[in-house]
C-alpha positions as CSV (number, residue, x, y, z in Angstrom):
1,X,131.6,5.8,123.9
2,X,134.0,3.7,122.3
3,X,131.8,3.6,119.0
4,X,132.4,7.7,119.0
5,X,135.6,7.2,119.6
6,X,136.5,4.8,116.7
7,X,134.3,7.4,114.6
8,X,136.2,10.0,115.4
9,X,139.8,8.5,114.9
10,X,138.7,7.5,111.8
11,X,136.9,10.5,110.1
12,X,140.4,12.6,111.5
13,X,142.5,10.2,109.7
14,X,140.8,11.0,106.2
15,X,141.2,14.4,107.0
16,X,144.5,14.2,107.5
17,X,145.1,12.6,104.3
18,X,142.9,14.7,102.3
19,X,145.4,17.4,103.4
20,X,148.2,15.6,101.9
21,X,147.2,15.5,98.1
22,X,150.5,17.2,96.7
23,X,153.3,14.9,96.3
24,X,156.8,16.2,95.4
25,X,159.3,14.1,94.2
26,X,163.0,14.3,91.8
27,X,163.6,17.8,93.1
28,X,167.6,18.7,92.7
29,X,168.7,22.6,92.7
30,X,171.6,23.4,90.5
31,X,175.5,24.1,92.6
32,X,176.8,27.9,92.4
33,X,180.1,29.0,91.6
34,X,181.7,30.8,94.9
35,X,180.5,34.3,93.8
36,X,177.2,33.3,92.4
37,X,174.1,35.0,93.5
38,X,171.3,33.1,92.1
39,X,170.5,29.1,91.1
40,X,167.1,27.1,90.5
41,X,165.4,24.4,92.1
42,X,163.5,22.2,90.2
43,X,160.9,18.8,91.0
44,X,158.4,17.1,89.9
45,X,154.7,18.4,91.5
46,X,151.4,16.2,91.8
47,X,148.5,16.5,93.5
48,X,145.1,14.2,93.6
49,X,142.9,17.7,93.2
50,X,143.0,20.8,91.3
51,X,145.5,22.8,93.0
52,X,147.9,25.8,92.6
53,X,151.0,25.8,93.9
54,X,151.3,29.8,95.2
55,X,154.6,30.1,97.6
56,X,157.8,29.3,97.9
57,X,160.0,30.1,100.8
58,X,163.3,28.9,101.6
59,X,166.0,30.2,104.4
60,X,169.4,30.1,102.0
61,X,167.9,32.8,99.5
62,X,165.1,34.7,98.2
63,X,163.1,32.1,96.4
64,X,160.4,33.0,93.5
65,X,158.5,30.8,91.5
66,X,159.2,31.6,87.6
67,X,158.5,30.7,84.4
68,X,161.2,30.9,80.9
69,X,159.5,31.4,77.3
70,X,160.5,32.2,74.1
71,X,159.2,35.7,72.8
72,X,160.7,37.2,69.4
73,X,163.3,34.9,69.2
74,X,164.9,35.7,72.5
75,X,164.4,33.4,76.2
76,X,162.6,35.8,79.0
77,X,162.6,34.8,82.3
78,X,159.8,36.5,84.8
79,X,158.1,35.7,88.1
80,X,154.4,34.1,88.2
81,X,152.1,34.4,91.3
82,X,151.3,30.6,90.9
83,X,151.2,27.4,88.9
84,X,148.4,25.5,88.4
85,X,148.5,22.0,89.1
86,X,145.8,19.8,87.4
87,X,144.3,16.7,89.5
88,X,146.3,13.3,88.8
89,X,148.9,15.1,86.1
90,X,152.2,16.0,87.1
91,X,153.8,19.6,86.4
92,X,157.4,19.2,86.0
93,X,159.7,22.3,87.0
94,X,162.4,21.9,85.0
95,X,165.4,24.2,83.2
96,X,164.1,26.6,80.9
97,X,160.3,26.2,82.0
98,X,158.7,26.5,85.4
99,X,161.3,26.6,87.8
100,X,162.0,28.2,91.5
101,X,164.3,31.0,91.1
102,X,166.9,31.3,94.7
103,X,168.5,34.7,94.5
104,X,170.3,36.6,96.8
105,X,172.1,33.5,97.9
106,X,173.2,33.6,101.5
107,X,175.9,30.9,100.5
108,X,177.2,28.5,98.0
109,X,175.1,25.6,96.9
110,X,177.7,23.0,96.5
111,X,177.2,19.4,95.5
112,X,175.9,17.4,98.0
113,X,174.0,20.2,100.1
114,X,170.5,20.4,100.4
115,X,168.0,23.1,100.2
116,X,165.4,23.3,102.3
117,X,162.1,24.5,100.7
118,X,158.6,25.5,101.6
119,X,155.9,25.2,99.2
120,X,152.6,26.3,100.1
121,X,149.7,24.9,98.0
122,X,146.1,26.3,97.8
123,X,143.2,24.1,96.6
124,X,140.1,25.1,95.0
125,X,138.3,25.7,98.7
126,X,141.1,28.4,99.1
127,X,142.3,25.8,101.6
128,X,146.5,25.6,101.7
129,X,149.0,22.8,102.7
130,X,152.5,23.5,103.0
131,X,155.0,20.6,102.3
132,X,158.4,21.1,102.8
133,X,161.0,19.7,101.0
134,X,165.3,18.8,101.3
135,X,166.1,19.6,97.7
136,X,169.5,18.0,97.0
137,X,172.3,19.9,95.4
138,X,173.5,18.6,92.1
139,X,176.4,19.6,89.6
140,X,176.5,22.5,87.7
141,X,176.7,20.5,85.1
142,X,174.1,18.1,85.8
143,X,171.1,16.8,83.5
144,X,168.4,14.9,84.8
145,X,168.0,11.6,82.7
146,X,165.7,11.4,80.3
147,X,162.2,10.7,81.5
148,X,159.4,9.2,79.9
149,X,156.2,11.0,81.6
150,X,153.8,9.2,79.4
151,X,150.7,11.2,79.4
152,X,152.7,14.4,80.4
């Protein structure tokens, strides 16, 4: 009995970390003026396996996942029903790339704040994992330091 046990403990503590493959880390979402309607949140996303990030949910606003490119000389901005995330690399979202979009704020994002998001992940088996996140409020103003991603 106690060998079944063991066996069992065991084999649902590798399930429960095979479920937690995405990390998320040096997420920051941009303050709002007083009147301001809309602000991004951007991290850092990795996951051991192929994976897709494919929701975002957050209480203070209506959060979509977008993407910024360059077409005929002129920056568009448009929603995407995912982002893949490619096993062992990390997929910045960052200003002027992939980014969560909050609109229709319910209230100011000042500096200091957090965010609280819900990003739901699906891997390859059509399996999901939802982690959620505190994303801290930063300055309007603010620019994450330089990083050096090697391999990125």
């Amino acid at each position: 009995m106690k060998k079944q046990f063991f066996a069992c403990a065991i084999s649902m503590a590798f399930a429960a970390s095979a479920m937690a493959q995405v990390t998320v880390s040096e997420s920051w979402a941009r303050a709002t003026v007083p009147a301001a309607k809309a602000s991004g949140a951007f991290m850092l996303l990795q996951s051991a396996q192929d994976a897709r990030l494919v929701g975002v949910e957050t209480t203070v606003a209506n959060a979509e996942l977008h993407q910024m490119s360059m077409e005929n000389n002129v920056m568009k901005m448009s929603e995407i029903d995912g982002l893949d995330l490619p096993a062992g690399k990390a997929v910045e979202l960052k200003p002027g790339s992939y980014h969560v979009m909050l609109m229709q704020l319910k209230r100011q994002l000042k500096e200091g704040d957090t965010v609280p998001l819900k990003l739901t992940f699906e891997k390859k088996d059509k399996k999901r994992e939802t982690v959620e996140v505190q994303v801290p409020v930063k300055p309007i103003n603010y620019s994450p330091s330089a990083r050096a991603h090697a391999g990125h």
